[in-house]
mmCIF entry with sequence, helices, sheets and N, C-alpha, C, O atoms, coordinates in Angstrom:
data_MODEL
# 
_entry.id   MODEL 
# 
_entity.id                         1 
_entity.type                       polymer 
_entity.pdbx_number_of_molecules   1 
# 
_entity_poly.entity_id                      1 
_entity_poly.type                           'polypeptide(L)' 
_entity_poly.nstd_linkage                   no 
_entity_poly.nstd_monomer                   no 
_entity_poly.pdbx_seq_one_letter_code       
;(UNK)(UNK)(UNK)(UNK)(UNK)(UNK)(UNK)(UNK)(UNK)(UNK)(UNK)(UNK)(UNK)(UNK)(UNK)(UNK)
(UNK)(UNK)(UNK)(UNK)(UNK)(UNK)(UNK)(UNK)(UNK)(UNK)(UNK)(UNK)(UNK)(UNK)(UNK)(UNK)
(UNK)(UNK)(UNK)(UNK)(UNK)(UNK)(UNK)(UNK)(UNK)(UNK)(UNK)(UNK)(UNK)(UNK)(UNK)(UNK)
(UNK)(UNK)
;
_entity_poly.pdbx_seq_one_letter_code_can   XXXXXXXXXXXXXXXXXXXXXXXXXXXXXXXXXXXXXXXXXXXXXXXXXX 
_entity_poly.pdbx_strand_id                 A 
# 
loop_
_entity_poly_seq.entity_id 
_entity_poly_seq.num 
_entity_poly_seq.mon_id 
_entity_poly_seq.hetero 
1 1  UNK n 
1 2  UNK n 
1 3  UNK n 
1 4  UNK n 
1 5  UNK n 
1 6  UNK n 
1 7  UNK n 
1 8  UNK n 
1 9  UNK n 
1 10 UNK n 
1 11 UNK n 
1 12 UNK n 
1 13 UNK n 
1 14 UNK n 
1 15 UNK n 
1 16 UNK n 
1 17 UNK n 
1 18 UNK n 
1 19 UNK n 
1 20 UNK n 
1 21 UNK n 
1 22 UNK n 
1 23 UNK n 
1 24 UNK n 
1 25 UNK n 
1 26 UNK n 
1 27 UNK n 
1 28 UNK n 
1 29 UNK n 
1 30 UNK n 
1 31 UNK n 
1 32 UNK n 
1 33 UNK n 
1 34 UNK n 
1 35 UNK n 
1 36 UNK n 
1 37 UNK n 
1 38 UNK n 
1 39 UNK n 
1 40 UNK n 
1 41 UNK n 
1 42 UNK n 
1 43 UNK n 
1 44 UNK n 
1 45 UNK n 
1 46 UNK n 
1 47 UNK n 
1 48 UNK n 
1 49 UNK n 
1 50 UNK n 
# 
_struct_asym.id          A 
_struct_asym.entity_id   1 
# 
_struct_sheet.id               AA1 
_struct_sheet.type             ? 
_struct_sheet.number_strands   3 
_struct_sheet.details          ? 
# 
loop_
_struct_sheet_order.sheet_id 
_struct_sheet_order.range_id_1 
_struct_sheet_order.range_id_2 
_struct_sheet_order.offset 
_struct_sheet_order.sense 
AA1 1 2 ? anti-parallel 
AA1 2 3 ? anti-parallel 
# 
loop_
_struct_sheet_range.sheet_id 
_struct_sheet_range.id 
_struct_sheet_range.beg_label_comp_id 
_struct_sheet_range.beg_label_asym_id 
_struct_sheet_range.beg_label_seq_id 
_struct_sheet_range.pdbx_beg_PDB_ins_code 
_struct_sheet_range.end_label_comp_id 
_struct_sheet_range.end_label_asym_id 
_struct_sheet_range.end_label_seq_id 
_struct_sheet_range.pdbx_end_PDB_ins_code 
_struct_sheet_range.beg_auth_comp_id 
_struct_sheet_range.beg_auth_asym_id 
_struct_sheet_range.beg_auth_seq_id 
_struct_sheet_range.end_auth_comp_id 
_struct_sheet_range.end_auth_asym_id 
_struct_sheet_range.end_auth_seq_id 
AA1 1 UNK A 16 ? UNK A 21 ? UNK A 16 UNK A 21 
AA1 2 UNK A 27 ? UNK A 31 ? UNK A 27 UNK A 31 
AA1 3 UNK A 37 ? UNK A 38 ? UNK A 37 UNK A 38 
# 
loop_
_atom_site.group_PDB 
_atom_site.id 
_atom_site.type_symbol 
_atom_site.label_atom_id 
_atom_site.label_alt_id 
_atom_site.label_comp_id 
_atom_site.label_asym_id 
_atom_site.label_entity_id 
_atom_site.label_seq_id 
_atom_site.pdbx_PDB_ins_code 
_atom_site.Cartn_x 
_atom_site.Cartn_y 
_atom_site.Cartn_z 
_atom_site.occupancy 
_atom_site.B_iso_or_equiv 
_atom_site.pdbx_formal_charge 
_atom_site.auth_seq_id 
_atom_site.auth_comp_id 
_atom_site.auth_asym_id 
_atom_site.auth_atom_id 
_atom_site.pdbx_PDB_model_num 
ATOM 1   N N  . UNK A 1 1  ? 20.906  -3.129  -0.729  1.00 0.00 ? 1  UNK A N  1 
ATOM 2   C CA . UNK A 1 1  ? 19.496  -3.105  -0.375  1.00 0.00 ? 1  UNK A CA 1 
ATOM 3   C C  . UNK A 1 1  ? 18.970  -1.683  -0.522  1.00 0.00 ? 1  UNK A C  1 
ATOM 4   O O  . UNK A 1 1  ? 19.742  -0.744  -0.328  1.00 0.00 ? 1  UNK A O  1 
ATOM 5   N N  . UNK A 1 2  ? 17.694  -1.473  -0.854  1.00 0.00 ? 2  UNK A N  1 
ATOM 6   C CA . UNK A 1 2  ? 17.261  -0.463  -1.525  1.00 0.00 ? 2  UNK A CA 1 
ATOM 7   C C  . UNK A 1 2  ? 16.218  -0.078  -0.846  1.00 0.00 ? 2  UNK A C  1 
ATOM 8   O O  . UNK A 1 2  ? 15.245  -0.819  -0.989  1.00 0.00 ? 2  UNK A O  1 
ATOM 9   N N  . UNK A 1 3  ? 15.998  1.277   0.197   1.00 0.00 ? 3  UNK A N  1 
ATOM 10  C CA . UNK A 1 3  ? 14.721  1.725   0.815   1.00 0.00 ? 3  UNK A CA 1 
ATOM 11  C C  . UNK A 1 3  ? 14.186  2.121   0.496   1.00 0.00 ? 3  UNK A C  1 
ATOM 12  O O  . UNK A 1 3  ? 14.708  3.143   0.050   1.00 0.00 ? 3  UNK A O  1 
ATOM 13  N N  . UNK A 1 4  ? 12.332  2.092   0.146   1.00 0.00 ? 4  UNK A N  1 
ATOM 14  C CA . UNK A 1 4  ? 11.306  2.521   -0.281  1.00 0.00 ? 4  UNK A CA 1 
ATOM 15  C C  . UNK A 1 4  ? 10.846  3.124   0.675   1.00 0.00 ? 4  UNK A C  1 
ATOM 16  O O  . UNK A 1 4  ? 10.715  2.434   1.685   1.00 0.00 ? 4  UNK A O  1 
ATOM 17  N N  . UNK A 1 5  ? 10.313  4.960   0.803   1.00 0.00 ? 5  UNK A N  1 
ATOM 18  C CA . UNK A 1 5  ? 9.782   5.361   1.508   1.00 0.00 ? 5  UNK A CA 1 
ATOM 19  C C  . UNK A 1 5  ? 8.658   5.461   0.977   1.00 0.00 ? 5  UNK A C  1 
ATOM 20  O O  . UNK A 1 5  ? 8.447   5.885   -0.159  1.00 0.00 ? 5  UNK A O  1 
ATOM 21  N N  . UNK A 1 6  ? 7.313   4.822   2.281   1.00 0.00 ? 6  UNK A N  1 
ATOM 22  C CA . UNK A 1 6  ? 6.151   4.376   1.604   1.00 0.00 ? 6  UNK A CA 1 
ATOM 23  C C  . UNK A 1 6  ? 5.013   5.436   2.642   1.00 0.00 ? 6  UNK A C  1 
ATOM 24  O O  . UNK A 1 6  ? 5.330   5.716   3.798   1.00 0.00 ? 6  UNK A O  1 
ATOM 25  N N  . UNK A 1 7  ? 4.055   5.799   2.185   1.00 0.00 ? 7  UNK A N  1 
ATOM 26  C CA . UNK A 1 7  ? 3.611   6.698   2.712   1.00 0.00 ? 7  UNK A CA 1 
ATOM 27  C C  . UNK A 1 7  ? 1.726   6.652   2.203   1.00 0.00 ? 7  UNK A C  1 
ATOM 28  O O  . UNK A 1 7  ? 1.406   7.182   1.139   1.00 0.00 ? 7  UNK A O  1 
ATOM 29  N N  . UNK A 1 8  ? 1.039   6.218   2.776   1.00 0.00 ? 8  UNK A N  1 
ATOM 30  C CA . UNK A 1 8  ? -0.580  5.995   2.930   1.00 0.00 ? 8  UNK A CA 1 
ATOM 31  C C  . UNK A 1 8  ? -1.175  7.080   1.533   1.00 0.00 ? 8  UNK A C  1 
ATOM 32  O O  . UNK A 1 8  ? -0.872  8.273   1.527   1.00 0.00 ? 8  UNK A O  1 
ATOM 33  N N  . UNK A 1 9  ? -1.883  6.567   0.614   1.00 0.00 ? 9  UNK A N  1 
ATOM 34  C CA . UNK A 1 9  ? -2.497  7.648   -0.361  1.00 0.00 ? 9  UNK A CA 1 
ATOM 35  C C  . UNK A 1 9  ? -3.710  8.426   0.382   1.00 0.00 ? 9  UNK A C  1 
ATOM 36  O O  . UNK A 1 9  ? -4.033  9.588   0.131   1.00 0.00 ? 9  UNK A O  1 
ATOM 37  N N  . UNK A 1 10 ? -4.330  7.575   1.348   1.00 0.00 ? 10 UNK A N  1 
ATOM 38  C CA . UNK A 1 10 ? -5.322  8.654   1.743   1.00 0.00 ? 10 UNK A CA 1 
ATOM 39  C C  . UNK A 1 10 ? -4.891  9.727   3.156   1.00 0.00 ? 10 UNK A C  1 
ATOM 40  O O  . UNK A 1 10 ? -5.130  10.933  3.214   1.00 0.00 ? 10 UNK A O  1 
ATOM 41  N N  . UNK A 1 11 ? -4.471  9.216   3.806   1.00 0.00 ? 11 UNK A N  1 
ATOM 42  C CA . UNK A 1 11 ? -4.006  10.088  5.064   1.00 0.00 ? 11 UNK A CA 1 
ATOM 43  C C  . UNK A 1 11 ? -2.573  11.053  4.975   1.00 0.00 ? 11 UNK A C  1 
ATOM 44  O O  . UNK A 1 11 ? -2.408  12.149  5.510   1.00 0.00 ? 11 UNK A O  1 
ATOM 45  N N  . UNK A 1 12 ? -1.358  10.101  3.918   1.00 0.00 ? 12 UNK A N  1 
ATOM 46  C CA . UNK A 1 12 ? -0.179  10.817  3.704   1.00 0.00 ? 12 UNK A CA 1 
ATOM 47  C C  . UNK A 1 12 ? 0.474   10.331  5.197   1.00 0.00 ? 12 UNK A C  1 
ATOM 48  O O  . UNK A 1 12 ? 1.067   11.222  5.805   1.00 0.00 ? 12 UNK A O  1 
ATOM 49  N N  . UNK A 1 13 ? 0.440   9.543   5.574   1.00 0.00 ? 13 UNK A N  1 
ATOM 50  C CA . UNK A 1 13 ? 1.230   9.539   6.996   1.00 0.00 ? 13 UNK A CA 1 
ATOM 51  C C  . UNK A 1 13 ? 2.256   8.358   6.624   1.00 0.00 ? 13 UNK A C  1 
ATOM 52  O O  . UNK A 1 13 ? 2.171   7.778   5.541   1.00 0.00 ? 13 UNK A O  1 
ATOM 53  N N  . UNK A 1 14 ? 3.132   8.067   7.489   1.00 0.00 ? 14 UNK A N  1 
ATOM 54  C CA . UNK A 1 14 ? 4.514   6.817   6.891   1.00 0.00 ? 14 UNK A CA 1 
ATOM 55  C C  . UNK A 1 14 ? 4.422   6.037   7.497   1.00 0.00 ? 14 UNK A C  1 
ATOM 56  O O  . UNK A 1 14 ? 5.182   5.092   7.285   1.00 0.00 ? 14 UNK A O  1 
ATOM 57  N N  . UNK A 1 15 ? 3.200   5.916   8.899   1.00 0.00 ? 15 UNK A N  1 
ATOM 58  C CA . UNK A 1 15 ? 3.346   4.860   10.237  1.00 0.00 ? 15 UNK A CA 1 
ATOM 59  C C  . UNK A 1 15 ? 2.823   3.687   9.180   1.00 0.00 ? 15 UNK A C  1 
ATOM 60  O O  . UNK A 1 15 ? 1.617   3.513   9.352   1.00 0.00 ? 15 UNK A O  1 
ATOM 61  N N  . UNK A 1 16 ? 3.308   2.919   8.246   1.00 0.00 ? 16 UNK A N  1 
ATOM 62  C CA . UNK A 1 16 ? 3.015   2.291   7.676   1.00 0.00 ? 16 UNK A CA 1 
ATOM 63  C C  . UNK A 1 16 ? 3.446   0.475   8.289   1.00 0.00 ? 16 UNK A C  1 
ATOM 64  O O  . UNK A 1 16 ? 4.269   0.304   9.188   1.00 0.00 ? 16 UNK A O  1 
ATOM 65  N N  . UNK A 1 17 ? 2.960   -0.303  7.830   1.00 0.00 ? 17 UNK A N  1 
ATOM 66  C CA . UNK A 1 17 ? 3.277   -1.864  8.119   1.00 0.00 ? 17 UNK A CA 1 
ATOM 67  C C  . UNK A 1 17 ? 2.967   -2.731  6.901   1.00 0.00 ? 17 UNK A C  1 
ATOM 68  O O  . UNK A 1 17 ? 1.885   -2.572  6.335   1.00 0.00 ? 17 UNK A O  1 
ATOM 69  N N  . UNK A 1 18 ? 3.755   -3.547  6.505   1.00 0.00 ? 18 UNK A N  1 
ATOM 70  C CA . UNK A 1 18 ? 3.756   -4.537  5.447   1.00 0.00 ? 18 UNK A CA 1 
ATOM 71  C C  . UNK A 1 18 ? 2.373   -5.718  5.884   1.00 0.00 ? 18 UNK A C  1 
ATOM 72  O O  . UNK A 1 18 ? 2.247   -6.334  6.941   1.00 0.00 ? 18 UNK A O  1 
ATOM 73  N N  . UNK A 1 19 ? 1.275   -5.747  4.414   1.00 0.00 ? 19 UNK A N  1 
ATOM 74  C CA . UNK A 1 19 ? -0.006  -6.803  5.186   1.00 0.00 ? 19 UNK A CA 1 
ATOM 75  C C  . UNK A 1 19 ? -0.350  -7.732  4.298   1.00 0.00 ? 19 UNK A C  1 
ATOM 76  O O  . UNK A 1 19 ? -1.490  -7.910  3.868   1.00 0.00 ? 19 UNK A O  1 
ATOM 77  N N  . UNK A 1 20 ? 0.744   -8.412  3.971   1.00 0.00 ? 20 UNK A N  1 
ATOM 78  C CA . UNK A 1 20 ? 0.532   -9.408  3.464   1.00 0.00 ? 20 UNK A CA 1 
ATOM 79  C C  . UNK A 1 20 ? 0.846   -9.584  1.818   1.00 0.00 ? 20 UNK A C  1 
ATOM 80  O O  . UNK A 1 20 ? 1.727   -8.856  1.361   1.00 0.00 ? 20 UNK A O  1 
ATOM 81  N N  . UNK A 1 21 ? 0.218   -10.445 0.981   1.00 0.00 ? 21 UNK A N  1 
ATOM 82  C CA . UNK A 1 21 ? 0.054   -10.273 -0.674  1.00 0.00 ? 21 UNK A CA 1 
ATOM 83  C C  . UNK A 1 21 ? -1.366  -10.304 -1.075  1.00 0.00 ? 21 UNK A C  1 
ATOM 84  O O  . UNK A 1 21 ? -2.303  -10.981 -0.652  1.00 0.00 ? 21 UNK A O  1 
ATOM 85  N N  . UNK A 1 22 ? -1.299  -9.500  -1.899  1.00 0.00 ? 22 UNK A N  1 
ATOM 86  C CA . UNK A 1 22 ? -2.655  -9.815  -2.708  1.00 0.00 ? 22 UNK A CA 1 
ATOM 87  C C  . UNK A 1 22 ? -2.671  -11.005 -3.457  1.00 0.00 ? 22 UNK A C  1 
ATOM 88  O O  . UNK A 1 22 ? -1.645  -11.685 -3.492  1.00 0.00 ? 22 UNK A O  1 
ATOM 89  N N  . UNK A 1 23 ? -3.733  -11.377 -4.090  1.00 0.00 ? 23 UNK A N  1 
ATOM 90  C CA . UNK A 1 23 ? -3.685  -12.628 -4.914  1.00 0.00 ? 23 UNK A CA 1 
ATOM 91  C C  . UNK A 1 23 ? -2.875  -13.101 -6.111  1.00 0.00 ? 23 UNK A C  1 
ATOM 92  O O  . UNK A 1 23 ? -2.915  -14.229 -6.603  1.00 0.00 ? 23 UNK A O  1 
ATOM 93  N N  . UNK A 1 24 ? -1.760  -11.549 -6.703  1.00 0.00 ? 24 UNK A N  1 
ATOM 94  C CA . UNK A 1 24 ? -1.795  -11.580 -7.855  1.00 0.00 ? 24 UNK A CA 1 
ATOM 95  C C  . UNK A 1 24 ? 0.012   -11.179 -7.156  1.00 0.00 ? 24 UNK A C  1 
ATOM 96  O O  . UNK A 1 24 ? 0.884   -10.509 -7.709  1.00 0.00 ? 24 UNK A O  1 
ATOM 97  N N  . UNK A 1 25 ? 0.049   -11.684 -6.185  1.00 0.00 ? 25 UNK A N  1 
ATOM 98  C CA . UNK A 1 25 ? 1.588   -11.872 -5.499  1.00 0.00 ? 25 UNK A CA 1 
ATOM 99  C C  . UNK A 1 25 ? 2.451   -10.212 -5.230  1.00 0.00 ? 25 UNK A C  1 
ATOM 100 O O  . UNK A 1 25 ? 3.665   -10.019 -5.299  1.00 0.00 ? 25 UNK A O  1 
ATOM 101 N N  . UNK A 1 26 ? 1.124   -8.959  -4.848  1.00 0.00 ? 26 UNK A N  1 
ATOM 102 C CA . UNK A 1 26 ? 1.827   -8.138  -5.093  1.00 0.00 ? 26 UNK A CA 1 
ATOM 103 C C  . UNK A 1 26 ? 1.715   -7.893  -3.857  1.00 0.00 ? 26 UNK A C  1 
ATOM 104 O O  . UNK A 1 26 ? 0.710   -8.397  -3.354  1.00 0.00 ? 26 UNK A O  1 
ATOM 105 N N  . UNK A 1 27 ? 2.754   -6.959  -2.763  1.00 0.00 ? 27 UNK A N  1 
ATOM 106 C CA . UNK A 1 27 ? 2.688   -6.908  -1.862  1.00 0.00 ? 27 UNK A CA 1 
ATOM 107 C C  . UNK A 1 27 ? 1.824   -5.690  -1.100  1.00 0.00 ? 27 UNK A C  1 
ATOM 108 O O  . UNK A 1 27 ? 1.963   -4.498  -1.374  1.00 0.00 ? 27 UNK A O  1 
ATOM 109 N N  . UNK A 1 28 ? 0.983   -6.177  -0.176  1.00 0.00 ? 28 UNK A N  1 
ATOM 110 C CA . UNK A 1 28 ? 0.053   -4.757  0.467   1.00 0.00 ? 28 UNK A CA 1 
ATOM 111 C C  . UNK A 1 28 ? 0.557   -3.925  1.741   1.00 0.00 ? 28 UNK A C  1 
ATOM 112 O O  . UNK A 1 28 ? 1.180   -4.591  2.568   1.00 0.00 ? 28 UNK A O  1 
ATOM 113 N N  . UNK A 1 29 ? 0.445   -3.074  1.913   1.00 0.00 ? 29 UNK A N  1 
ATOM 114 C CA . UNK A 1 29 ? 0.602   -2.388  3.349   1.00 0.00 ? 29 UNK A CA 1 
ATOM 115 C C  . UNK A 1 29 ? -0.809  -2.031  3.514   1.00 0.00 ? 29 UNK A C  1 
ATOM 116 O O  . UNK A 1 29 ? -1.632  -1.904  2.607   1.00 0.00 ? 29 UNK A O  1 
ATOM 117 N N  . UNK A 1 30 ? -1.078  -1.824  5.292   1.00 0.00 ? 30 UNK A N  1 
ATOM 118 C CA . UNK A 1 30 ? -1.879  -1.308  5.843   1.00 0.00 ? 30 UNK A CA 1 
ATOM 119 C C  . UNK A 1 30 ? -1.032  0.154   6.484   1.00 0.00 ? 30 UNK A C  1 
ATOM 120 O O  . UNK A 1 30 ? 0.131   0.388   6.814   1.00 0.00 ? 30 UNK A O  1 
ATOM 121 N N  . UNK A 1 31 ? -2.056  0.788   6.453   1.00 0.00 ? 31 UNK A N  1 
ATOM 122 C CA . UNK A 1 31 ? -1.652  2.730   7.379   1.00 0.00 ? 31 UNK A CA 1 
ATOM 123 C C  . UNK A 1 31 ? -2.113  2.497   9.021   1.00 0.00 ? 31 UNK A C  1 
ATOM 124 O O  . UNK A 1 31 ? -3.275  2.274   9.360   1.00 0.00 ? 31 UNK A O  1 
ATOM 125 N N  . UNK A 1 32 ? -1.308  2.568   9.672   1.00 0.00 ? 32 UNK A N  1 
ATOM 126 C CA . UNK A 1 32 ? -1.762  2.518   11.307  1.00 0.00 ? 32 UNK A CA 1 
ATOM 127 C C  . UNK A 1 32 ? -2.435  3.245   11.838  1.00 0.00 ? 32 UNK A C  1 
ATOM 128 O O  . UNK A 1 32 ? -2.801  3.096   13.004  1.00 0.00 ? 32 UNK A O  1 
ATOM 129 N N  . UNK A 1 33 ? -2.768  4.254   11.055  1.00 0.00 ? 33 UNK A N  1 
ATOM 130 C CA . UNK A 1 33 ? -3.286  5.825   11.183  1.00 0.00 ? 33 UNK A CA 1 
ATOM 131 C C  . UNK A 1 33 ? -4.962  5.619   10.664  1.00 0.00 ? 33 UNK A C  1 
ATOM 132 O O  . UNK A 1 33 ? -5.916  5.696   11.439  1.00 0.00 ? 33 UNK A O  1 
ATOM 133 N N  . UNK A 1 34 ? -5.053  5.388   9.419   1.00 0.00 ? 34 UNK A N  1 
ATOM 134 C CA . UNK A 1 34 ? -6.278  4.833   9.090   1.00 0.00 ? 34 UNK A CA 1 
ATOM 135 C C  . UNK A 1 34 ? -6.903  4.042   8.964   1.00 0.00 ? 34 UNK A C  1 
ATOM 136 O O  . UNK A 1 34 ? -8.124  4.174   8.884   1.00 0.00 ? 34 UNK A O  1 
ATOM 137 N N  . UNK A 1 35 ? -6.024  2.439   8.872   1.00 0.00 ? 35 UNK A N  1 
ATOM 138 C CA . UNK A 1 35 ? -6.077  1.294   8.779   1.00 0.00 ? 35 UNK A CA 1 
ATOM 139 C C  . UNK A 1 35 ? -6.777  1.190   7.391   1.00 0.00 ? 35 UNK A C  1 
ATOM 140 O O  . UNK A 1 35 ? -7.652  0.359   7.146   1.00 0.00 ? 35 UNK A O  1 
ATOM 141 N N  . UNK A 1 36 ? -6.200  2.324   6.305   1.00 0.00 ? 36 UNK A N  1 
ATOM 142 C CA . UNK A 1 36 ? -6.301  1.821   4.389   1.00 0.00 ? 36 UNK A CA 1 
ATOM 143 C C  . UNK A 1 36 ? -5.375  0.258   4.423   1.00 0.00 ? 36 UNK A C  1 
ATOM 144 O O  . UNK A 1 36 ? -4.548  -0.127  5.250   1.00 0.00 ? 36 UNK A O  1 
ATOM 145 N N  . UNK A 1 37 ? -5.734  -0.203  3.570   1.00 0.00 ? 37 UNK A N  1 
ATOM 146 C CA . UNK A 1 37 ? -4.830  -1.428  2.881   1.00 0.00 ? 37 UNK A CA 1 
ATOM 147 C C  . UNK A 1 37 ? -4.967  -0.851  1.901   1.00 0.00 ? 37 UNK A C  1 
ATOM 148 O O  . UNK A 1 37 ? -5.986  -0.217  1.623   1.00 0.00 ? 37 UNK A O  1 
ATOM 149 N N  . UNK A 1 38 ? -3.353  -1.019  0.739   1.00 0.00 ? 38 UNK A N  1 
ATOM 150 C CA . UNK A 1 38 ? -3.581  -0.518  -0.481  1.00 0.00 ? 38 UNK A CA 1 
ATOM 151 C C  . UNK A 1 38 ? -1.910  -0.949  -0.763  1.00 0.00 ? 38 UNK A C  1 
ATOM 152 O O  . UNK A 1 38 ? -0.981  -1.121  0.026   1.00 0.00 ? 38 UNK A O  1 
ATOM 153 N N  . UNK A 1 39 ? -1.993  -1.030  -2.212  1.00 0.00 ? 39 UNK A N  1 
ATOM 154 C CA . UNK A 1 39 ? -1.071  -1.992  -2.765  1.00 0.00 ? 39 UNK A CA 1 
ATOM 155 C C  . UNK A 1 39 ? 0.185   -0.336  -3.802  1.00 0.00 ? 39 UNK A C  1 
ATOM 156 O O  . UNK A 1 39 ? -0.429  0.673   -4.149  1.00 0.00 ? 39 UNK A O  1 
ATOM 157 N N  . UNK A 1 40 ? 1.084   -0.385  -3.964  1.00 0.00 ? 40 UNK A N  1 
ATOM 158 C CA . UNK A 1 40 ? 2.314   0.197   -4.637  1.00 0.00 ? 40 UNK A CA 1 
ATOM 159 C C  . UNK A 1 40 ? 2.096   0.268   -6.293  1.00 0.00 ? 40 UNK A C  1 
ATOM 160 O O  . UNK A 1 40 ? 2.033   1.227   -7.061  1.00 0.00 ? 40 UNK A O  1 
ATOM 161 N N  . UNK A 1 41 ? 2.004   -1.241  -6.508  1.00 0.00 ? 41 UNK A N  1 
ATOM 162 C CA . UNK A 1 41 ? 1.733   -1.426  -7.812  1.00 0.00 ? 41 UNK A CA 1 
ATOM 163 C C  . UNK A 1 41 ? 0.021   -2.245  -8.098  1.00 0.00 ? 41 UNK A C  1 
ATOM 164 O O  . UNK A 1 41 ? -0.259  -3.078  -7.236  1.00 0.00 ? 41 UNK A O  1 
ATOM 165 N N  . UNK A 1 42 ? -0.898  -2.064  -9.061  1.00 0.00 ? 42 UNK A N  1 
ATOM 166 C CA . UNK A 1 42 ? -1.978  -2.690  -9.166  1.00 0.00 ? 42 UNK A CA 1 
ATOM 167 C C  . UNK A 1 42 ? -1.553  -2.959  -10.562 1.00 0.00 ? 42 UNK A C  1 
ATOM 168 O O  . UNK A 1 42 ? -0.808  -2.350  -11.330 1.00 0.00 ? 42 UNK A O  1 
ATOM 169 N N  . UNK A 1 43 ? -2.432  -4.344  -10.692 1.00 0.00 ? 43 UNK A N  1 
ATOM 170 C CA . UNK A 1 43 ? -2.963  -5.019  -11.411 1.00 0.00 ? 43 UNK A CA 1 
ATOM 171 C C  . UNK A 1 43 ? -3.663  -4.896  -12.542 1.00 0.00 ? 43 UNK A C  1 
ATOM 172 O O  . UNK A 1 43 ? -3.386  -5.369  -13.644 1.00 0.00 ? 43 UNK A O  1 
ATOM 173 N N  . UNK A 1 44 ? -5.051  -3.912  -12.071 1.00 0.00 ? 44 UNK A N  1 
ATOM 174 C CA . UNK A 1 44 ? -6.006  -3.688  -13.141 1.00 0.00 ? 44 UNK A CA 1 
ATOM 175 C C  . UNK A 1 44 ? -5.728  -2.352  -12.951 1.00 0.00 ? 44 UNK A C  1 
ATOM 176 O O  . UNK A 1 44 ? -5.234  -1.946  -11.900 1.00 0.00 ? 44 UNK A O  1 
ATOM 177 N N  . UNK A 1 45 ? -6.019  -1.595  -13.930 1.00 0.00 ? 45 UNK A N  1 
ATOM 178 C CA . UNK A 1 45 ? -6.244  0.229   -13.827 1.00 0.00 ? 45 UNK A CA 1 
ATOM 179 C C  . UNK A 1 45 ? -7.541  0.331   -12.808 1.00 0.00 ? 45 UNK A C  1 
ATOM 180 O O  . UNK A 1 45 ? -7.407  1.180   -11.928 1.00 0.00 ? 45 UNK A O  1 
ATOM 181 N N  . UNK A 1 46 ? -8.354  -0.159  -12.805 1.00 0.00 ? 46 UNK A N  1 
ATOM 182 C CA . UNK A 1 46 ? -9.741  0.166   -12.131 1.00 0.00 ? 46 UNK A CA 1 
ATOM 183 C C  . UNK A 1 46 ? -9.317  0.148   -10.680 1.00 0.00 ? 46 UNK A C  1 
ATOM 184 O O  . UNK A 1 46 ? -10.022 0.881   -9.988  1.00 0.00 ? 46 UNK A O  1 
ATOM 185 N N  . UNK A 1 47 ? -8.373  -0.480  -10.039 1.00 0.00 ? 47 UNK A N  1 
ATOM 186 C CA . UNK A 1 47 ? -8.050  -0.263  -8.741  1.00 0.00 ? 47 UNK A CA 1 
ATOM 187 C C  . UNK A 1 47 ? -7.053  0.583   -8.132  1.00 0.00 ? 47 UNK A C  1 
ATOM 188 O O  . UNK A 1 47 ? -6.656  0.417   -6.978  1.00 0.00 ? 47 UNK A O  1 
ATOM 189 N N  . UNK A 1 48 ? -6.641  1.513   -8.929  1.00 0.00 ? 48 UNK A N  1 
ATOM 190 C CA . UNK A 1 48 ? -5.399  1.984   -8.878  1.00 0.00 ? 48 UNK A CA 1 
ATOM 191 C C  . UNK A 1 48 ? -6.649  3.345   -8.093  1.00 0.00 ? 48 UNK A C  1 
ATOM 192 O O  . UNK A 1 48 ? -7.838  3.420   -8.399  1.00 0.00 ? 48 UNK A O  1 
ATOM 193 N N  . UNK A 1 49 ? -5.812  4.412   -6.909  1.00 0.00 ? 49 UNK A N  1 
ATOM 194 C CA . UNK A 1 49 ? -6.524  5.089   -6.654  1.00 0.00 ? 49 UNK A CA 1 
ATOM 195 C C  . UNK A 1 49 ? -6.765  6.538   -7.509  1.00 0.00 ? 49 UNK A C  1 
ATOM 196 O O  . UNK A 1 49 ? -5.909  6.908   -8.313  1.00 0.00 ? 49 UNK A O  1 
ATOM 197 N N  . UNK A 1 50 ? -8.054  7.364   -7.259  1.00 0.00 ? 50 UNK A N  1 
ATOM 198 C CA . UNK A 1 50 ? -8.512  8.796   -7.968  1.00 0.00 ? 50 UNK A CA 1 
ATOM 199 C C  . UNK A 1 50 ? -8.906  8.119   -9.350  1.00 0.00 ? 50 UNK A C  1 
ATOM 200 O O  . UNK A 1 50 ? -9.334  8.809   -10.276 1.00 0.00 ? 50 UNK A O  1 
# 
């Protein structure tokens, strides 16, 4: 088994939690810190962040 250390793009913090799937079966986290949702891998380029 293989650990991903996952860490919020806008705040940088790790208090992270697994939130569910997006539609396109990819998995999201929310930041406890900011409450971003935001996905590892995207879909379209247009959602990817910057």
């Amino acid at each position: 088994m293989i650990t991903v250390s996952v860490h919020c793009p806008r705040c940088h913090s790790y208090e992270i939690y697994r939130h569910g799937l997006s539609p396109t079966k990819r998995e999201r986290f929310r930041c406890q810190c900011c409450r971003r949702v935001f996905q590892l891998t995207y879909h379209y380029e247009a959602r990817k962040p910057g």
